[in-house]
N, C-alpha and C positions, 0 to 999 in steps of 0.2 A: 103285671109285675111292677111293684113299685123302683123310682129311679133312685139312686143314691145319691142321697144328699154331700154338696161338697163342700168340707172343710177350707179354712185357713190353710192350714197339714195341706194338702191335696192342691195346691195352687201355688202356682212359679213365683218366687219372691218377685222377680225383674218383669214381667208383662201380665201376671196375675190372672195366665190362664190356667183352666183346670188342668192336671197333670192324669197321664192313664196313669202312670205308676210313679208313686212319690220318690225321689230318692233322698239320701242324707244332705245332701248341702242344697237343697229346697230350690236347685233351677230346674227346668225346665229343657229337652236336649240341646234344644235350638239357642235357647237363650246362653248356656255354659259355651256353646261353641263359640258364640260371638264374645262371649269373655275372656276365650281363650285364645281368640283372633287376636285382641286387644293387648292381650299379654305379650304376644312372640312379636309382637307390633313395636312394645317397646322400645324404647331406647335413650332416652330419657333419665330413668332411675338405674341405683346401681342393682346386679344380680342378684345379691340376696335379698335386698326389699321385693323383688319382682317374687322370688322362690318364698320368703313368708308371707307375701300378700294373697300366692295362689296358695298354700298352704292355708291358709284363712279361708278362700273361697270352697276348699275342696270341704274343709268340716262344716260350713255352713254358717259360718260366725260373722257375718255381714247379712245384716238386715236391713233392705231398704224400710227408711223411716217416712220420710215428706215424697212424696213424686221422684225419686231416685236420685236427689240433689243428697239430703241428708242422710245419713246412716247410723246402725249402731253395731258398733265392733266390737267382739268381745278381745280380750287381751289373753298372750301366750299361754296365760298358767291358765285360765276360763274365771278370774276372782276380780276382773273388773270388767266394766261395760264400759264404751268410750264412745262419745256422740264425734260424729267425722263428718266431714263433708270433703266433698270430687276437688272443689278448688284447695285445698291444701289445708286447710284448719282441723286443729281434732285436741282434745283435751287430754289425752294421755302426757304422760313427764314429758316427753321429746317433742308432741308439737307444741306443749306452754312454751317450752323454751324456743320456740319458733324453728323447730327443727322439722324435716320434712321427716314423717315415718313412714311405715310398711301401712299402717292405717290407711293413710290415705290413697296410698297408692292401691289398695283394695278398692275402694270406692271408687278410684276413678276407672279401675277397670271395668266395673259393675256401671258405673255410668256411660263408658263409651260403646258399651255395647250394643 
């Protein structure tokens, strides 16, 4: 019996092991738990950037891009992509304006995990 070939699909965005069963937001179980360590960990940002950053994580719209420093977020309505990074940069209206968003605070969860 031939093995199954594994996709991109089938692989943990955050340590890019094969998954037995893929799910929608592309982590892997072990890897979402330690993002969701990272989150209740918080205390740092305020409560609703934590509640749309894990809202971001649960639909799967943080993709690690470079080695898990860089990312690409997709925004609220799904009609932009915005390139982010863990240390606080991300090109959406709120961080040009050098405002801390919900973006990054996604990535950094994704990153300290």
């Amino acid at each position: 019996m031939r093995a199954k070939k594994v996709t991109e699909r089938d692989r943990c965005l955050k340590c890019r092991r094969p998954l037995r069963r893929p799910s929608l937001d592309g982590y892997g179980p072990k890897c979402r738990l330690k993002i969701r360590r990272a989150a209740r960990t918080n205390t740092t940002h305020p409560t609703w950037q934590v509640a749309k950053a894990l809202e971001l994580l649960e639909l799967g719209a943080v993709v690690p891009l470079r080695a898990n420093r860089i990312f690409l977020v997709v925004s609220d309505d799904g009609t932009e992509i915005y390139r982010t990074a863990a240390t606080g940069q991300c090109n959406c209206p709120a961080g040009l304006r050098s405002a801390r968003c919900y973006h990054t605070v996604a990535a950094e969860f994704v990153a300290a995990a």
